[in-house]
C-alpha positions as CSV (number, residue, x, y, z in Angstrom):
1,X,-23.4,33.7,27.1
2,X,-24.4,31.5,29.8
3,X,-27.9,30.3,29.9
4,X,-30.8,30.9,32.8
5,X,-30.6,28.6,34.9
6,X,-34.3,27.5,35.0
7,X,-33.8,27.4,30.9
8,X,-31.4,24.3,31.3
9,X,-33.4,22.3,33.7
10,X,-34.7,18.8,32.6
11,X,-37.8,18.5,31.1
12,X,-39.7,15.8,33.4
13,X,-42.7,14.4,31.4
14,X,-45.2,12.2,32.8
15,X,-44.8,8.8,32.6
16,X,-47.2,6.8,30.4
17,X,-50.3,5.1,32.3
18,X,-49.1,1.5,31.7
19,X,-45.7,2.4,33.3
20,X,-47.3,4.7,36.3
21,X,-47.3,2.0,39.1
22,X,-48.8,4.8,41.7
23,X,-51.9,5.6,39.5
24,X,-52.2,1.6,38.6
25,X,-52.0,1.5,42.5
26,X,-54.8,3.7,43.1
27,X,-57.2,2.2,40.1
28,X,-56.1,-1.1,41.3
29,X,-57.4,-0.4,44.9
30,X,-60.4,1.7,43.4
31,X,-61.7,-1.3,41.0
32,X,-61.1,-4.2,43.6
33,X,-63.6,-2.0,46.0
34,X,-66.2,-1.7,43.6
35,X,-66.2,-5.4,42.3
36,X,-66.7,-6.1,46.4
37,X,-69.9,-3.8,46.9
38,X,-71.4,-4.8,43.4
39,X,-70.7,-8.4,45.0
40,X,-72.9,-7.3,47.9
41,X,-75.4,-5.7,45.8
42,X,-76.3,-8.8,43.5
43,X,-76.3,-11.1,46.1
44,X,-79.1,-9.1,48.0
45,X,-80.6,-8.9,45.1
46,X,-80.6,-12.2,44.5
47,X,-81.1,-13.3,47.9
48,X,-85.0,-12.0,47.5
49,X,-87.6,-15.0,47.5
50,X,-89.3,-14.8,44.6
51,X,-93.2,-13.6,45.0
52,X,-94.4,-14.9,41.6
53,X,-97.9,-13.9,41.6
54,X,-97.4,-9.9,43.2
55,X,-94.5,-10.0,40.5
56,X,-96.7,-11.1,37.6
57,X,-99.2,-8.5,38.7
58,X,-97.0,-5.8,38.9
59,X,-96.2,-7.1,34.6
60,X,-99.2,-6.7,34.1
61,X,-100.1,-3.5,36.1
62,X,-97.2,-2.0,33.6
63,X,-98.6,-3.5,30.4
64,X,-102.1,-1.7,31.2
65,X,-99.9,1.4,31.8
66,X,-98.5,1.6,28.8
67,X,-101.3,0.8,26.7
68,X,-103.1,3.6,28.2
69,X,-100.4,5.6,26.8
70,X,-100.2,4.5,23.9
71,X,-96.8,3.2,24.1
72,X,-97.2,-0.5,24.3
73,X,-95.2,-1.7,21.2
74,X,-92.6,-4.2,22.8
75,X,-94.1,-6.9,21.2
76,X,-93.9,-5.4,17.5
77,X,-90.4,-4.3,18.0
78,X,-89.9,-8.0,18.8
79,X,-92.1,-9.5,15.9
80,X,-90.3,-7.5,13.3
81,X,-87.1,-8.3,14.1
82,X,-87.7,-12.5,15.1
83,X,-87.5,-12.9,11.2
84,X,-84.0,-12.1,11.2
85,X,-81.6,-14.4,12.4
86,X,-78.2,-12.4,12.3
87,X,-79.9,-9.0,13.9
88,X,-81.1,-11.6,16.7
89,X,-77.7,-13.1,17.3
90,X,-76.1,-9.6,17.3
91,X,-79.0,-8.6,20.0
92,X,-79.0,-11.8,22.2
93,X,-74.6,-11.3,22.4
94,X,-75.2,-7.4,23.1
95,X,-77.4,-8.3,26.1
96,X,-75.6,-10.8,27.2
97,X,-71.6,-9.3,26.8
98,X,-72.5,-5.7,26.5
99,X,-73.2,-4.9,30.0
100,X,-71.0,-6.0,32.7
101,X,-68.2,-6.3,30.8
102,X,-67.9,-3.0,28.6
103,X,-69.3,-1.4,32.4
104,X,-65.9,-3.2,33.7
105,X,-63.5,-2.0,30.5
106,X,-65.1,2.0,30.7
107,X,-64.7,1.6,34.6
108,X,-60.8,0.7,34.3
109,X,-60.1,3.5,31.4
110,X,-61.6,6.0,34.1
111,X,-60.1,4.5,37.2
112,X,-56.7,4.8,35.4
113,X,-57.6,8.1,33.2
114,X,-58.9,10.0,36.2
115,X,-59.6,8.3,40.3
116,X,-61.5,11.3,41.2
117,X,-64.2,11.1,38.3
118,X,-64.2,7.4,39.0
119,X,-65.0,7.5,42.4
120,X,-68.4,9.9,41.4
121,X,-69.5,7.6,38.9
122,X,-68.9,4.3,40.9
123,X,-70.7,6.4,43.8
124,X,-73.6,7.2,41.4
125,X,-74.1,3.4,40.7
126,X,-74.0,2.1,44.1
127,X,-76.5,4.8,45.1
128,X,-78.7,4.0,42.8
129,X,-78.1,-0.4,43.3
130,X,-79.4,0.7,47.0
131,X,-82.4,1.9,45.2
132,X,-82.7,-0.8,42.9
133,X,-82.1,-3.4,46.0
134,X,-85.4,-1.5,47.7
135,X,-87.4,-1.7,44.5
136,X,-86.7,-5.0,44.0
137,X,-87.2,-6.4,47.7
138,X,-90.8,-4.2,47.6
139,X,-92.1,-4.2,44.0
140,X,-90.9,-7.1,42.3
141,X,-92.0,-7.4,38.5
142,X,-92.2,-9.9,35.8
143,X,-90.3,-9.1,33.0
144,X,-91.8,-9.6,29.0
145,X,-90.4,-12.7,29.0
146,X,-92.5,-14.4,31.8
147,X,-95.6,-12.6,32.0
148,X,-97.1,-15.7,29.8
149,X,-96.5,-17.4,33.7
150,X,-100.0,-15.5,34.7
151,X,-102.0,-17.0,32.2
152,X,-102.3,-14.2,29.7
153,X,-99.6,-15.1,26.5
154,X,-99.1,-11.5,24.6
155,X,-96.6,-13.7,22.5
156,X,-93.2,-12.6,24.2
157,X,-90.6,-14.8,23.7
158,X,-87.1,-15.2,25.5
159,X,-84.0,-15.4,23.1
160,X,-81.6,-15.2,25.6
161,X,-82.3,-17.7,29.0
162,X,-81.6,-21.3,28.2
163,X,-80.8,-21.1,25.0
164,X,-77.6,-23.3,23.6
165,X,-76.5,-20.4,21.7
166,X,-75.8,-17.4,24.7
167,X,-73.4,-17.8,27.0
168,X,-74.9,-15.8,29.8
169,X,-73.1,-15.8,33.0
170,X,-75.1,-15.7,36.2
171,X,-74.0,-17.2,39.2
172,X,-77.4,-18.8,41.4
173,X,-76.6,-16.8,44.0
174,X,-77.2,-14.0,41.9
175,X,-80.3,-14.3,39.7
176,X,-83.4,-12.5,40.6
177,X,-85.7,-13.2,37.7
178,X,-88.5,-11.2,38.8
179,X,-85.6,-7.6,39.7
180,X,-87.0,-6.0,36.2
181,X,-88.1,-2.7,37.7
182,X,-85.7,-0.4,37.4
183,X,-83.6,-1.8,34.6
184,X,-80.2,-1.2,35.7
185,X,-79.1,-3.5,32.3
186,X,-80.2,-0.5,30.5
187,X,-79.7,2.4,33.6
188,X,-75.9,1.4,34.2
189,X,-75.1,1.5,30.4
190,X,-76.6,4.9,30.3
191,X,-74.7,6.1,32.9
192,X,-71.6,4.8,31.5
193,X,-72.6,6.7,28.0
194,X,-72.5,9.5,30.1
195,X,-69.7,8.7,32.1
196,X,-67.4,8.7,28.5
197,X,-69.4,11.7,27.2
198,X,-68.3,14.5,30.4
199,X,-64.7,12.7,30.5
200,X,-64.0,12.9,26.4
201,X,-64.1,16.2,23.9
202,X,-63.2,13.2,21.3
203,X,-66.4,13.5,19.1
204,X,-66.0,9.9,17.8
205,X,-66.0,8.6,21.9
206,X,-69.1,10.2,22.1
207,X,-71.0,9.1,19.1
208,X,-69.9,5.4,20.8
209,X,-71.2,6.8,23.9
210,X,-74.8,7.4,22.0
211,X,-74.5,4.5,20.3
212,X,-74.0,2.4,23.6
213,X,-76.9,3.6,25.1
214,X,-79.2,3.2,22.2
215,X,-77.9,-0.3,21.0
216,X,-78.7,-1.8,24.1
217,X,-82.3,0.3,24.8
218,X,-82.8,-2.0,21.4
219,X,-81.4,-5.0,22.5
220,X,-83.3,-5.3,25.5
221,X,-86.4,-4.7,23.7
222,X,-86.2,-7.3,21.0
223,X,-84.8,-10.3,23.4
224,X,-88.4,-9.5,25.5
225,X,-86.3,-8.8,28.8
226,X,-87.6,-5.4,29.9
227,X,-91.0,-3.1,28.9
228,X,-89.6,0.1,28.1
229,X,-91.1,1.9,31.8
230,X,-88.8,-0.2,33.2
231,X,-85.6,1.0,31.1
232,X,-87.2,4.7,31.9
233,X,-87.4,4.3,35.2
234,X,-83.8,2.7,35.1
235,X,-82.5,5.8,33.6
236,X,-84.5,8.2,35.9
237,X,-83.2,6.3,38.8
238,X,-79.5,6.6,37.2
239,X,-80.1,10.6,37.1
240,X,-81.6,11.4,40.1
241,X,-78.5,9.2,41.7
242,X,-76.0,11.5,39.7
243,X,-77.4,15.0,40.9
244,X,-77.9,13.5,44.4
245,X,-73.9,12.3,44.4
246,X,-72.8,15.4,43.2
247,X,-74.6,17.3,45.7
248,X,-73.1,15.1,48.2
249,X,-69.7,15.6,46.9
250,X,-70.2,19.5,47.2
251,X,-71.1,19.5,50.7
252,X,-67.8,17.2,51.5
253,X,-69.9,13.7,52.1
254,X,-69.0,11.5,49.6
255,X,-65.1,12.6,50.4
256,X,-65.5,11.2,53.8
257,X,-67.3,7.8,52.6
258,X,-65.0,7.5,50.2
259,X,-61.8,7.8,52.6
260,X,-63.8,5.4,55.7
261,X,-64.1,2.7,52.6
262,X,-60.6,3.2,51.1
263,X,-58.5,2.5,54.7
264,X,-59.7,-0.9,54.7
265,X,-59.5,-1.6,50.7
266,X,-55.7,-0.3,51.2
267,X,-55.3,-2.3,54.1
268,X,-56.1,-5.6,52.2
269,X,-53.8,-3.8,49.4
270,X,-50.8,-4.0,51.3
271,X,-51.6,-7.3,52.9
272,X,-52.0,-8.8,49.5
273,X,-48.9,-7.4,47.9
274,X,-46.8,-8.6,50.9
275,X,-48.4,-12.5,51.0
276,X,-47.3,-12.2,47.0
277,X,-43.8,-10.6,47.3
278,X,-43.0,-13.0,50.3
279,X,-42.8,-16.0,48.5
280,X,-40.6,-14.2,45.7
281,X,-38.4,-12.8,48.3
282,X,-37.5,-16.2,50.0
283,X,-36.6,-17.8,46.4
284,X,-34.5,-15.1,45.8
285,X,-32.7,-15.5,49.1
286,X,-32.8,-19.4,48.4
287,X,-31.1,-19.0,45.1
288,X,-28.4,-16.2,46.3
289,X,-27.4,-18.4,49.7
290,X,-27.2,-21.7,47.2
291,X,-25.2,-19.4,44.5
292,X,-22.6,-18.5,47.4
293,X,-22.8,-21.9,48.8
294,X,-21.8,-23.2,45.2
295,X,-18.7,-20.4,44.8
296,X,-17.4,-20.9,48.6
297,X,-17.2,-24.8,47.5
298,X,-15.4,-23.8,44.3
299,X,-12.9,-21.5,46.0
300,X,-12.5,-24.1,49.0
């Protein structure tokens, strides 16, 4: 008996990610865009004069806030843990490697895992970096760290800036030491928690999701580099931008933004792939007209 024909048709299973070059393509083009408008982003932000004394203030504005509520308890966090030497390493590397470049390795898994989900959550940070550039060009504030700069020492101290043992990367350009409200070093690391937790059923990917978010809210804490308004207004920030995005994306905006920035990533795409294949083409016709050089000789 003769089998259906649909029956004996091959089986054409996806190929794996690693071996997909269309969907490295489009994460490829997706990532290189965003590492250009995060370029923007800090150099505006660092590109603010700093305005020590209004910044210093505003410290101190926040300090008297949370006393008032009964919340100011930086400092003990801080004094309990100063003791211990090990739980301060592990909190001076976790602010220092556990932003950028776990926001870089989640932002490739989702590029490659799904564009479309990328694109919302890259959309959601840039939305809210315009808000944070605003902020910090209007309202700039003195972390923990330097609030002893006005005169009033609560006893902070910074374990992470100039010290022999932290390699902490930022480029002069970049540094805005007085951009402390919102805290984006805790904001973006909550938004990639959440990022992982609506992209994953895996339960263990979403305890490391938690864990993320919690482990740093800690971090920052003990190494004096944020009060914890300004990691709540980070986070606020982070979810106002994600409903805002996601409205947009309903009524068809961010679709359009997203194609008027992609023509001109693509563009520098192609151009890039063809100024690298170029050179590999003309060795390869190099060797082949010296190969048939060498065999005409020989048969000659």
């Amino acid at each position: 008996m003769q089998r259906p024909q649909f029956l004996s048709r091959p089986i054409t299973r996806p190929l794996p990610w690693y071996l997909d070059v269309r969907r490295l393509g489009i994460a490829s083009v997706e990532m290189f865009g965003t590492i250009g408008a995060l370029f923007v982003y800090f150099f505006v932000r660092g590109g603010r004069p700093d305005d020590i004394e209004a910044s210093l203030s505003r410290g101190l504005q926040i300090i008297d806030l949370e006393k008032r509520m009964g919340i100011f308890t930086e400092l003990h966090w801080q004094e309990f843990f100063l003791p211990y030497e090990l739980l301060m390493d592990i909190a001076n590397q976790v602010y220092a490697w556990g932003h950028y470049p776990v926001l870089a390795a989640i932002g490739t898994w989702l590029a490659i895992k799904n564009p479309s989900r990328f694109r919302f959550v890259r959309n959601v940070m840039l939305l809210s970096g315009v808000v944070g550039i605003v902020a910090y060009w209007l309202l700039p504030t003195a972390p923990p760290r330097l609030i002893h700069l006005s005169g009033i020492d609560f006893g902070f101290v910074d374990t992470v800036h100039g010290s022999a043992d932290v390699v902490y990367l930022q480029p002069a350009p970049f540094v805005n030491d007085f951009a402390a409200l919102p805290s984006f070093h805790f904001g973006w690391i909550a938004l990639a928690s959440a990022a992982i937790w609506v992209n994953t059923t895996n339960p263990y990917l979403r305890a490391l999701a938690v864990a993320m978010s919690v482990v740093m809210w800690w971090a920052i804490v003990v190494t004096g580099n944020h009060f914890f308004f300004d990691m709540v207004i980070g986070g606020l920030v982070v979810a106002v931008c994600w409903i805002a995005v996601a409205y947009l994306d309903r009524i068809g905006v961010s679709a359009r933004l997203t194609e008027l920035l992609r023509a001109p990533a693509l563009r520098l795409w192609a151009g890039l792939r063809a100024r690298l294949r170029l050179p590999l083409v003309e060795r390869l016709r190099s060797r082949s007209s010296d190969l048939g050089s060498r065999i005409m000789d020989r048969v000659a």
